[in-house]
N, C-alpha and C positions, 0 to 999 in steps of 0.2 A: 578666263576661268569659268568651268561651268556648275550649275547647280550640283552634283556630286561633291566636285572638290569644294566649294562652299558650304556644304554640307557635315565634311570630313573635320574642316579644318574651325569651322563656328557653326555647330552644336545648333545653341539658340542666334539665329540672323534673323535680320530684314532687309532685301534688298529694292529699294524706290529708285524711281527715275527719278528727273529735278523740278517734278511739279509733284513730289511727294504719292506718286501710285504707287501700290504692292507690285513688286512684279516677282518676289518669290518671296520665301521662310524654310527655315528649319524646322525639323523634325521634332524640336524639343518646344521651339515656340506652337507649333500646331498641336503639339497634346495642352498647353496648359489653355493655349485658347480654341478652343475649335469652332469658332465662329469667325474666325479671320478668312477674310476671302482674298484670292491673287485681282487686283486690279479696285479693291477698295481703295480709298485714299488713306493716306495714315492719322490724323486727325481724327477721322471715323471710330476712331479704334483707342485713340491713346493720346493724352492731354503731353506735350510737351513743354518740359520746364522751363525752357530756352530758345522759345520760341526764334527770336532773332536770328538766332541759327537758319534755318528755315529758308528765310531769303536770300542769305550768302551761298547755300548750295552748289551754285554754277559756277562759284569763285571759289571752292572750297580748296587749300590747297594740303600741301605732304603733312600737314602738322596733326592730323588728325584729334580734332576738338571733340569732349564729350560731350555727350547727351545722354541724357533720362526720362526718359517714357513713362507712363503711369498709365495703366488700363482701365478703360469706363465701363467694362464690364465683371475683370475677377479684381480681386483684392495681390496687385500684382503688381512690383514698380521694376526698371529695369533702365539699367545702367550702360553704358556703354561708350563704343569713339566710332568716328564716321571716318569711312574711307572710300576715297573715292577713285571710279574704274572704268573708265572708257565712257563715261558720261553718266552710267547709273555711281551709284552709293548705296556702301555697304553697311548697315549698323550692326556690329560686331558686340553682343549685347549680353550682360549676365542677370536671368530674371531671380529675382528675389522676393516670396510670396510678405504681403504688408499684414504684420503683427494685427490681430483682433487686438480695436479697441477698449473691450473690457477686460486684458488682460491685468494682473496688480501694477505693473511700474510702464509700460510704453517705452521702457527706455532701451537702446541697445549696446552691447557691450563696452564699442568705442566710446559712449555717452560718458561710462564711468575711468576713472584713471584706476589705475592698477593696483591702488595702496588703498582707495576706497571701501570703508567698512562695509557699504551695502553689497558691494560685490561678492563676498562669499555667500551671504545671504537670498540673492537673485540665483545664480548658480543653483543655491539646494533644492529652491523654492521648484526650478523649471525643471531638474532632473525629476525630483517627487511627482509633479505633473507627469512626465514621461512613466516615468514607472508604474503610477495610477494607470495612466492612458493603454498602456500595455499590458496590466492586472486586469482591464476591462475586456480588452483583448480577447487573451488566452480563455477570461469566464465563460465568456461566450461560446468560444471553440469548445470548449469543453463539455458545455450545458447540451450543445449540438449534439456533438458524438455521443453523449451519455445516453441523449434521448435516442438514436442512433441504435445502440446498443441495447438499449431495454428492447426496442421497437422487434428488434432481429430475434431478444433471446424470446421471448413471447411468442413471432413468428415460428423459431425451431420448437417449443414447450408443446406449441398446436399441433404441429407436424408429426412431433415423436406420439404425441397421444393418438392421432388418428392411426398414425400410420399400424401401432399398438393395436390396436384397437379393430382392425381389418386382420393383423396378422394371426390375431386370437383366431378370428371367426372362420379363417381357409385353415389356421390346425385344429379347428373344433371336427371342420369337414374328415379330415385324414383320420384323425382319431377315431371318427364314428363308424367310417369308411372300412379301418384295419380291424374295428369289432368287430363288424358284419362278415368281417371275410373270415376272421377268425371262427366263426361260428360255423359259418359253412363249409370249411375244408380243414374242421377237428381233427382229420385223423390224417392230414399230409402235411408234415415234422417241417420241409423245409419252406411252405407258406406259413407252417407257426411262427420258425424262423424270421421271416420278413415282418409278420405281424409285428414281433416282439421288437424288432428293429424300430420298425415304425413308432409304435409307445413309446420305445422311452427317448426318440429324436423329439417328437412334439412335445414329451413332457420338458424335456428339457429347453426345446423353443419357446414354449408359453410361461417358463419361470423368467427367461429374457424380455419375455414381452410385460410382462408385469413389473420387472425392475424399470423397463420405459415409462410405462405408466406412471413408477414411482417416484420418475426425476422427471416427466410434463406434467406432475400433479397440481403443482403451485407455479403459475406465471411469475409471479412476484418473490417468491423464495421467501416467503414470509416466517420468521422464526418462531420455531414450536418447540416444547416438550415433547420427548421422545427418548425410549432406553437406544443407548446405541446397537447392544447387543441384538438387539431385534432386527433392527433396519440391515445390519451388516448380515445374516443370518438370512434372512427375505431377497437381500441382493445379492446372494454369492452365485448362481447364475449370471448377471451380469457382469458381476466383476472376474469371473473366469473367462467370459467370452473376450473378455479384453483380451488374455493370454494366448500365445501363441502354442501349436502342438511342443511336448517333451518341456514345459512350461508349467509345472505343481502348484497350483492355489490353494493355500492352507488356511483357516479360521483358528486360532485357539484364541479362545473368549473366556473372559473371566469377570467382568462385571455387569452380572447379571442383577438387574433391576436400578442400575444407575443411569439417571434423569439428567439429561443434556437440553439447553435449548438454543437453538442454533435453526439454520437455514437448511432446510436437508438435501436439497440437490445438490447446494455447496460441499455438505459435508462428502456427498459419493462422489462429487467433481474433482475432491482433496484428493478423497484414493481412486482416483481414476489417472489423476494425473501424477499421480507414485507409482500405482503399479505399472500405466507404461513406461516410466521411467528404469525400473527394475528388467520392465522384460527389455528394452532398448542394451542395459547392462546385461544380459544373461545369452550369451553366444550361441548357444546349441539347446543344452538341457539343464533344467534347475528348479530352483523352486521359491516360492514368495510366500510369506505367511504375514499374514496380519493376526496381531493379538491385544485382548486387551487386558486393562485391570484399574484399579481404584489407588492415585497415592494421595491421602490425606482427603481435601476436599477437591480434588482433580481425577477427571477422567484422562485414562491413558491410552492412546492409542499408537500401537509401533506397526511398520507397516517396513521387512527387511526383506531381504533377498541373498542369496549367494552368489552374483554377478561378479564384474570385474571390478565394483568401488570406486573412488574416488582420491586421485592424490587431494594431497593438502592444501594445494592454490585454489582448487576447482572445487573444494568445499568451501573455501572463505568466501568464493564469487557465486557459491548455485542461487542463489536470493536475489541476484540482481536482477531486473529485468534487463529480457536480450541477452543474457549470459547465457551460451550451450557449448556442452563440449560436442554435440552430434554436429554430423556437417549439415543438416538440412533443417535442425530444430528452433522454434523461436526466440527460446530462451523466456517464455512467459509463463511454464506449466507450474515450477516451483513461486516464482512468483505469485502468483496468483494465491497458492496455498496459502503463503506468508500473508497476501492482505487480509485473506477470508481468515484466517486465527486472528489476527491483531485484531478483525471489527469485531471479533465473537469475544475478547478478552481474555483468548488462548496464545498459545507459544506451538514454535515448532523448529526445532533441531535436527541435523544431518550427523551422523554419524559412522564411523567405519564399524559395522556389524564384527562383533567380536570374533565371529568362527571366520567371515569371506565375506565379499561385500559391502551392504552401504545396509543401511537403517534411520530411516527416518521418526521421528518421537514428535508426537500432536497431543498437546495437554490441553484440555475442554474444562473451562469450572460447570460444576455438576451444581444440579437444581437438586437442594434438600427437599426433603417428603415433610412440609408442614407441620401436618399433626404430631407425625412422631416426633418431630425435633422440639415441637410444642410439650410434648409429654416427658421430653427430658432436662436432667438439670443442668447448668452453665457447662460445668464440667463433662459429662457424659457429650453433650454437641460440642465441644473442643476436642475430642476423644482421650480423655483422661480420666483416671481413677476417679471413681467417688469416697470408697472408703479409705484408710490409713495407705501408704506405700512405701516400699521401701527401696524406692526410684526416685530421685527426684525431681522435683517440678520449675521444667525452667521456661522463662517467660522474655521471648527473644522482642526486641523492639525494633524495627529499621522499615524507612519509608520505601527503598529500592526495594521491588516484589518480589524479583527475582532471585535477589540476594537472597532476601528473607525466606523466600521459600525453601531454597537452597539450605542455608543453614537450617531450619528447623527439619527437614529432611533428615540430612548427613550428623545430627545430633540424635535424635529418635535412632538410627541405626545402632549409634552406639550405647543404647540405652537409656536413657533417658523420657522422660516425657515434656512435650516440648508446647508450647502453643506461642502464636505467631501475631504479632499486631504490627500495622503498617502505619501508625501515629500512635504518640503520648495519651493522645485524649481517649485512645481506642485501646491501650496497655491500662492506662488508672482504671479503665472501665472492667478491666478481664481480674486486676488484683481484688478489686473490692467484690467481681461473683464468686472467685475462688477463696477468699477471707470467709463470707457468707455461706460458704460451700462445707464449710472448715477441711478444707484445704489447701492452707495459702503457697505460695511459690517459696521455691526454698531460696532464686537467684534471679537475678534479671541480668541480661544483658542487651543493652540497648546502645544506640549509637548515638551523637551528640547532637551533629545539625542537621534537622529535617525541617522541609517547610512549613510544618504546622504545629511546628513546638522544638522546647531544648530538652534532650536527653537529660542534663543535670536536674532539671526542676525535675521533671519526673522522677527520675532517681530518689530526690529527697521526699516528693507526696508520695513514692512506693512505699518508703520506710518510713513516716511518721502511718502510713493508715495497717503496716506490718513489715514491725521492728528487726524481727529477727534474718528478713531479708538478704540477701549477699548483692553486692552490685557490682559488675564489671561494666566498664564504658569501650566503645569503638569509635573510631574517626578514620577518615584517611588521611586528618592531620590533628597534632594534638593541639584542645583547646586551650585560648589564652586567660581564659578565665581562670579564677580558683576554684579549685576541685580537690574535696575530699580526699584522701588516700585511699582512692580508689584503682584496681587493675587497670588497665590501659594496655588497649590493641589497637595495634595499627592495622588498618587496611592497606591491602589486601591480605584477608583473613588466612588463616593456615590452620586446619582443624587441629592437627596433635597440637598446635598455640593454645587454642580454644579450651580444649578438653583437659589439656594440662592445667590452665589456668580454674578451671570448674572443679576441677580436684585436688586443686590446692584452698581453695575458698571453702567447700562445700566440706573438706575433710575425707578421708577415709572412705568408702563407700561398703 
């Protein structure tokens, strides 16, 4: 049999003549030791436990006897049976790396019997270890690639700026170039012609080159205040170059003077990666319009199109990352969206565009203007009446944001005025401005269990600090406590429930 089929058939060998030389190894034994040499003696290399063996060698016969080796270089014991073959011998061997001694127990599995109490507890102990060991891992990877990734986008930040930054100064050239010419040949129509061509090409390349500028401004993407209206406005040159010809980029802007603070290359990176998304959807000829507007204390930004949309699978999956319905796309554009809203402590929703299409909705919380909010009263910064009204004031409680925002939305439509707390201690804070305002709430509706308080106790401090209060409670299960006879909704909410139950409490409107 030669060293191949030795090889094929035992992994980790050693094969010694009878005065104990190397005369080969396996492939598995030569990785773990790589200081084993062909023609060393085996001694050299490896304490054996049975020694006696040793000298029987030349008498060795078919019963093949084990042996176990032990390495004087790694931490490595190895087991095995001898066989012997035309005068050499084969140790036929399974190496098994020796436990570090400062592990907690030294002990191994067979050590323990099977009913033994410390055995589940060994078990968790070394899985935990494993899964530390591999949290160690992955941080690492991570910490790499992260560095990795800044390293490139700062790389590209430089690039778009210089590159910027040349392309201004050859269309400064053209531009000064097509004056000069226009001067001198006033009265020939079709070098006017060309002139005017040229104007408004460069005007139009240099408002591109300035949106560069204005996403390689910041290497770091450091978050600032900034109206959005502005930035979108200043970069609609760029975000039209994204579009493709018979492709309509439309602005309508509506919140003029609302203060966002956010990352801003992120933020044009959001609709950079929507609008190609749109023109990818849009076949031929169409049109995308981004607009915005102010709901409550949120910036709104929609960003639609008239393309071909989205079925219903392919909108529950567009967030995933590596999700794409294009055949060559990464599936990372809308992702990315979604992380950069979640860090910013915005939201962003896919939607079928009501006329054709898709429409996506990006909610930004808006930075209050200090002074003036300074200069007004509790109510006025909640946006609600200061004087008498004859709307009433209802004062929704629920720790889920979402929800919460949701409903006091979808309530304020129906009339109402509505104001929104995401804890108890943050509702008792809003009854007693609006008490002090003398305009107390006419209803609350809060929910029961939230992590930083019970909807009941609040309930009862709403209405000892104002009595005339009304109180409905929600749960998505009902509480086992005792509870007042009070309304009781279940979750999940159903507005006509809601508004039914406000107009049975509240009376008559």
């Amino acid at each position: 049999m030669d060293s191949e089929d030795l090889g094929r058939l035992f992994p980790s060998h050693i094969l010694v003549d009878k005065h104990l030389n190397i005369i080969d190894f396996g492939a598995s034994i030569g990785k773990r030791l790589p200081d084993l040499t062909k023609g060393d003696h085996l001694e050299d290399h490896f304490i054996v436990s049975n020694p006696e063996l040793l000298n029987a060698l030349p008498v060795i016969s078919a019963n093949m006897p084990s042996i176990q080796l032990r390495s004087r270089s790694r931490p490595l014991t190895m087991t095995g049976v001898i066989i012997e073959s035309d005068g050499t011998y084969l140790l036929a061997l399974n190496p098994r790396p020796i436990p570090d001694p400062t592990e907690l127990t030294g002990l191994r599995m067979s050590d323990l019997s099977p009913t033994d109490p410390s055995l589940d507890n060994i078990l968790l102990i070394k899985m935990q270890d494993a899964m530390i060991a591999e949290a160690k891992e992955m941080a690492a990877k991570l910490t790499a690639e992260r560095q990795k990734s800044d390293a490139l986008l700062q790389q590209v930040s430089r690039i778009s700026g210089c590159l910027a930054h040349d392309f201004n100064n050859h269309l400064s050239i053209i531009k000064l170039n097509a004056q000069r010419l226009a001067q001198e040949a006033s009265n020939n129509r079709q070098i006017a012609t060309i002139v005017e061509i040229l104007m408004e090409t460069t005007t139009r390349s240099s408002a591109i080159a300035s949106s560069l500028v204005t996403l390689s401004s910041s290497q770091n993407d450091k978050r600032r205040e900034f109206v959005a209206d502005e930035i979108l406005h200043a970069s609609l040159p760029y975000l039209k170059s994204l579009t493709s010809d018979g492709i309509e980029l439309i602005l309508d802007l509506d919140a003029s003077g609302v203060k966002v603070k956010l990352g801003q290359a992120g933020f044009l990176n959001c609709l950079t990666n929507l609008i190609l998304n749109s023109c990818d959807a849009i076949l031929r000829e169409g049109r995308i319009e981004i607009s915005t507007y102010q709901s409550v204390n949120w910036l709104v930004v929609e960003v639609s199109d008239n393309g071909m949309g989205l079925g219903e699978a392919a909108m529950a999956q567009a967030f995933e990352p590596y999700f794409s319905t294009k055949e060559k796309g990464t599936g990372l554009g809308l992702a990315s969206v979604q992380d950069f809203m979640t860090n910013h402590g915005g939201t962003v929703e896919l939607l079928p565009n009501p006329v054709s299409g898709a429409l996506a909705r990006l909610k930004f919380p808006i930075i209050q203007d200090l002074e003036s909010v300074a200069d007004m009263s509790p109510l006025a910064q909640a946006g609600l009446p200061i004087g008498p009204s004859d709307q009433p004031r209802i004062l929704v409680v629920d720790d889920e944001q979402y929800a919460l925002e949701a409903l006091v939305e979808l309530l304020e439509q129906e009339g109402y005025h509505v104001a929104g707390a995401s804890s108890p201690r943050e509702g008792i804070g809003l009854v007693q401005e609006y008490n002090e305002a003398n305009c107390p709430f006419d209803a609350l509706l809060t929910d029961v269990i939230m992590p930083k308080g019970n909807g009941i106790i609040l309930a009862h401090a709403a209405r000892a600090m104002s009595p005339d209060i009304k109180v409905i409670v929600m749960s998505g299960m009902r509480p086992e406590e005792a509870m007042p006879d009070w309304p009781f909704l279940q979750k999940p909410l159903r507005l006509e429930l809601v508004t039914e139950t406000l107009s049975r409490v509240l009376g008559p409107r």
